[in-house]
C-alpha positions in Angstrom: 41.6 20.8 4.9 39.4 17.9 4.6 39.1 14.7 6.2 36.5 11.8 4.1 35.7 9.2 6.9 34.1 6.2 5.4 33.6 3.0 7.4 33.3 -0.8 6.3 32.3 -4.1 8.4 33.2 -7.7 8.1 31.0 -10.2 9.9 32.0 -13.9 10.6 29.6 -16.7 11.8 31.3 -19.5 13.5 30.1 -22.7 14.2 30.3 -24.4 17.8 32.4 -27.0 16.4 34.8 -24.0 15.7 34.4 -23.8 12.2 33.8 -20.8 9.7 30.0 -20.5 8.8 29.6 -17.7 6.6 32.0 -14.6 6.2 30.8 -11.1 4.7 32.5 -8.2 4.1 30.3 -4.7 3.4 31.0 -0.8 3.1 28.6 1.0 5.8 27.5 4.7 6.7 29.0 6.7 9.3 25.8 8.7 10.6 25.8 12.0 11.5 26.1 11.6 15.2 29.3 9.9 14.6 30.9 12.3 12.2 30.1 15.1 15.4 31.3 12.8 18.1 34.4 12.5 16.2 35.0 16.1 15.8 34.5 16.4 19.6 37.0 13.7 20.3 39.7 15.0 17.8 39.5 18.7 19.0 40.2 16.9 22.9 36.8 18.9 24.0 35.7 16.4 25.4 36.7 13.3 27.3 35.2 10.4 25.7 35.4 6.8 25.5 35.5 6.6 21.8 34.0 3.9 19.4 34.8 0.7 21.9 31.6 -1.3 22.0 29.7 -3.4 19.2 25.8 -4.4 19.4 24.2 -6.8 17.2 20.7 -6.0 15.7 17.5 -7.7 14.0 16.2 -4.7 12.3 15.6 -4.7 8.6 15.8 -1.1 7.8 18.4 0.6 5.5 20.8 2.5 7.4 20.3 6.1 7.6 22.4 9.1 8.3 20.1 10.5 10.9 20.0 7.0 12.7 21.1 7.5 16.7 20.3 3.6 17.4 20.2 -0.1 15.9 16.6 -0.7 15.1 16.2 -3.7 17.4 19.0 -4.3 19.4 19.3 -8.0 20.8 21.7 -9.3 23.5 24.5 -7.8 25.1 27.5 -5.5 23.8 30.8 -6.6 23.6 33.8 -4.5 24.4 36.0 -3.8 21.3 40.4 -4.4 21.1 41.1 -1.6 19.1 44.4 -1.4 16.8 45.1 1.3 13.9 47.7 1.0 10.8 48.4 4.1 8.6 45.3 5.4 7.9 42.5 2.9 9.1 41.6 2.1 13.0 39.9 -1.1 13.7 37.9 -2.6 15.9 36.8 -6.1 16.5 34.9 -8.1 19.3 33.3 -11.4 19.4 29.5 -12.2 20.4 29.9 -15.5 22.3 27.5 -18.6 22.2 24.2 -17.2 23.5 24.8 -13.4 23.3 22.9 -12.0 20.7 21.1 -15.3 19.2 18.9 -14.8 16.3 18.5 -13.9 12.9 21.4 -11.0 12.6 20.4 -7.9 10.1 22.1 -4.6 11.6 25.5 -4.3 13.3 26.4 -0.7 15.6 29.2 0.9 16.7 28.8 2.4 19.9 31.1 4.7 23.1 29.4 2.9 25.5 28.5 -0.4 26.5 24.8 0.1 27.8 21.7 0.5 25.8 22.1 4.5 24.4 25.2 6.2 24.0 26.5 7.8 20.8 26.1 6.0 17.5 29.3 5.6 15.2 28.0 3.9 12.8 25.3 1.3 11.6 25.2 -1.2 9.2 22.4 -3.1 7.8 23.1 -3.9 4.4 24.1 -7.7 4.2 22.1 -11.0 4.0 20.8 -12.0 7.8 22.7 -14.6 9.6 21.1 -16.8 11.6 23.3 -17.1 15.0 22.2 -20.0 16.8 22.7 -20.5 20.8 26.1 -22.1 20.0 27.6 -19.9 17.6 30.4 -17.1 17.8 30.1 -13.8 16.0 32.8 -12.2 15.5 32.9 -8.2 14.0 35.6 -6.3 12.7 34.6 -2.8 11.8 37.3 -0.5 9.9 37.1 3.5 9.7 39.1 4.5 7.1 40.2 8.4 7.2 41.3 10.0 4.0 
């Protein structure tokens, strides 16, 4: 049996006066650190608290499957809701005014909310935002299992 894990990422800037900014949707990589803490979680070996952080990122580099951190993580990370329908698990979290302010080129999913921890997946592939000190973020990352 096998199980294809692929992962995409929507991104949405909002404005302090509440409204939408910019919206962008992109497909991203599931690294190989993810793929093995994944594997760990679903054979129960270990406990885990699994995939419920998000971190923002100004790093330009293309995502790599050997990647274990954002390139340049900026401000702090924001716990994740998490909800799942047939086959895809979600997770989304919003970067409030002044967390995370700058010009926004890599997004991570991470099990813990420090600096470190395991990597999920990383994506780097979309047009920087600029996030100024009044603007929302708000991520919604979907791992699709088929």
């Amino acid at each position: 049996m096998s199980i294809k894990t692929f992962a995409n990422v929507t991104i949405r800037l909002i404005g302090p006066d509440g409204k939408l900014k910019r919206e962008e949707r992109k497909d991203n990589l599931v690294v190989t650190a993810g793929k093995v803490d994944l594997a760990s979680f679903l054979s129960l070996a270990t406990a885990i608290s699994y995939m419920n952080f998000l971190a923002l990122g100004t790093g330009a580099s293309e995502a790599q499957l050997t990647d274990t951190a954002l390139e340049a993580e900026i401000g702090t990370r924001v716990a994740a809701t998490s909800s799942a329908s047939s086959n895809v698990l979600k997770k989304t979290g919003t970067f409030l005014a002044g967390n995370g302010t700058g010009t926004i080129r890599e997004v991570g999913l991470f099990d813990q909310a420090g600096l470190g921890g395991t990597m999920f997946a990383r994506n780097a592939g979309f047009s920087p935002f600029v996030k100024g000190g009044g603007d929302i973020m708000e991520i919604t990352w979907e791992i699709h299992f088929d």
